[in-house]
Every structure is written in C-alpha cells, then in structure tokens.
C-alpha positions in Angstrom: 0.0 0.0 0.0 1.5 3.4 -1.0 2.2 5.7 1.9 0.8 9.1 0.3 -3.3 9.6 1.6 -6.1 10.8 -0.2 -7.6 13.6 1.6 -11.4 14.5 1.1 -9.9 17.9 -0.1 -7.4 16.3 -2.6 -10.6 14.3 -4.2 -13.1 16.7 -4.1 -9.8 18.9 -6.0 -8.9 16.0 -8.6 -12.3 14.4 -9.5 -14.1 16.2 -12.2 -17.4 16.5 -11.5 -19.8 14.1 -12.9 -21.6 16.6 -15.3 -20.2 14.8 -18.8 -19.4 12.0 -20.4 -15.8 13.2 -20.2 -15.5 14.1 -16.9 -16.4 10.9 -15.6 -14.4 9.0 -18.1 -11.7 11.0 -16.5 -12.8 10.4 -13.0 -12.4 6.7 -13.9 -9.1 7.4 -15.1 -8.3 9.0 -11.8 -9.9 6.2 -9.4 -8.2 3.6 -11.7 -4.8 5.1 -11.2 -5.2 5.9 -7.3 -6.4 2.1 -6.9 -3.5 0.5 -9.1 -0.8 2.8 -7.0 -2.3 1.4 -3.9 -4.2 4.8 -2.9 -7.3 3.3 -2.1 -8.5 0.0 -1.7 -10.4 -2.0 -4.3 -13.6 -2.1 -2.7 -13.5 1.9 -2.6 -12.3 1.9 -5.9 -14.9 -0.7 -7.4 -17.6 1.9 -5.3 -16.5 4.6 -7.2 -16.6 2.8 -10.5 -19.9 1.9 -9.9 -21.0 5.7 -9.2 -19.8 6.5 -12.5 -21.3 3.6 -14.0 -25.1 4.6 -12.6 -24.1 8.3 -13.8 -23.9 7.0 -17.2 -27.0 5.0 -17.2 -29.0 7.9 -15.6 -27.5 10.1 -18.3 -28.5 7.9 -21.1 -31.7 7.7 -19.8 -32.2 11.3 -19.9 -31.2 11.3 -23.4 -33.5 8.8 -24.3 -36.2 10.8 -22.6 -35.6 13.9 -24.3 -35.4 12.4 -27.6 -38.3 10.6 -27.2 -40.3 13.8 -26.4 -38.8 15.4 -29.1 -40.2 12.2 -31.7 -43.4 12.3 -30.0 -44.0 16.3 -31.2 -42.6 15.4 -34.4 -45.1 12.6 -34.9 -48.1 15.1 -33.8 -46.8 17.5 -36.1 -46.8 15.0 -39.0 -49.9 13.8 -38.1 -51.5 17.4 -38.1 -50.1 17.5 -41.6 -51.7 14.0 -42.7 -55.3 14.9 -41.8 -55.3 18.7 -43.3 -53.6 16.4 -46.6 -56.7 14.3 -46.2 
C-alpha cells in the first residue's frame, strides 16, 4: 500500500465533476490510477466505478427521454399535416 493519503480535499480537487461523459471518463481514469498505486482500496475503488457507471445509465436515460419527447412532437406534427392532406 502506498504511503501518500487521499484527503477529502485532494478528491473533491482532482475528480471532475460528474456533469459529462468526459469528466467521468476521467474520473475513472483517476480512481483507476489511485487504486493501481495502492491509494485506495479495491472495494473503494470498485464503489466509485460503480458511481460512474449509474451516472452514465442515468444520463442515457435522460437522453432517451428527451429524444423521445422530441419524436413524439414530431409525430403530432406529421400527423396534423396528414389529416389537413386528407
């Protein structure tokens, strides 16, 4: 186990905030490279990774979401079009 300690001050520092796609690739980047030098153990580590991986589900799913809405007015629209063709 390395002998430097994470502080909560150094993390809150060095993690990018899970706001993109790219930050948290780059947090996982981080808590990969703090595990593997022995900063943290695995478990922490493997926590972390899984905050990350919930992020990106959750983020997807607000994708998904918006485009969805955005089909559905695009399908009422189309259909307003159809019945004045009609």
């Amino acid at each position: 186990m390395a002998t430097d300690k994470l502080t909560v001050a150094k993390v809150e520092r060095d993690l990018p905030p899970m706001t993109t796609p790219e930050n948290v690739k780059l947090r996982l980047e981080l808590i990969q490279n703090w595990a593997l030098g022995g900063l943290v153990p695995g478990a922490v580590a493997g926590a972390a990774v899984r905050a990350c991986e919930v992020w990106y589900r959750v983020n997807d799913l607000q994708h998904d979401r918006e485009r969805t809405r955005e089909l559905e007015k695009r399908l009422k629209e189309l259909q307003k079009e159809l019945n004045k063709a009609r």
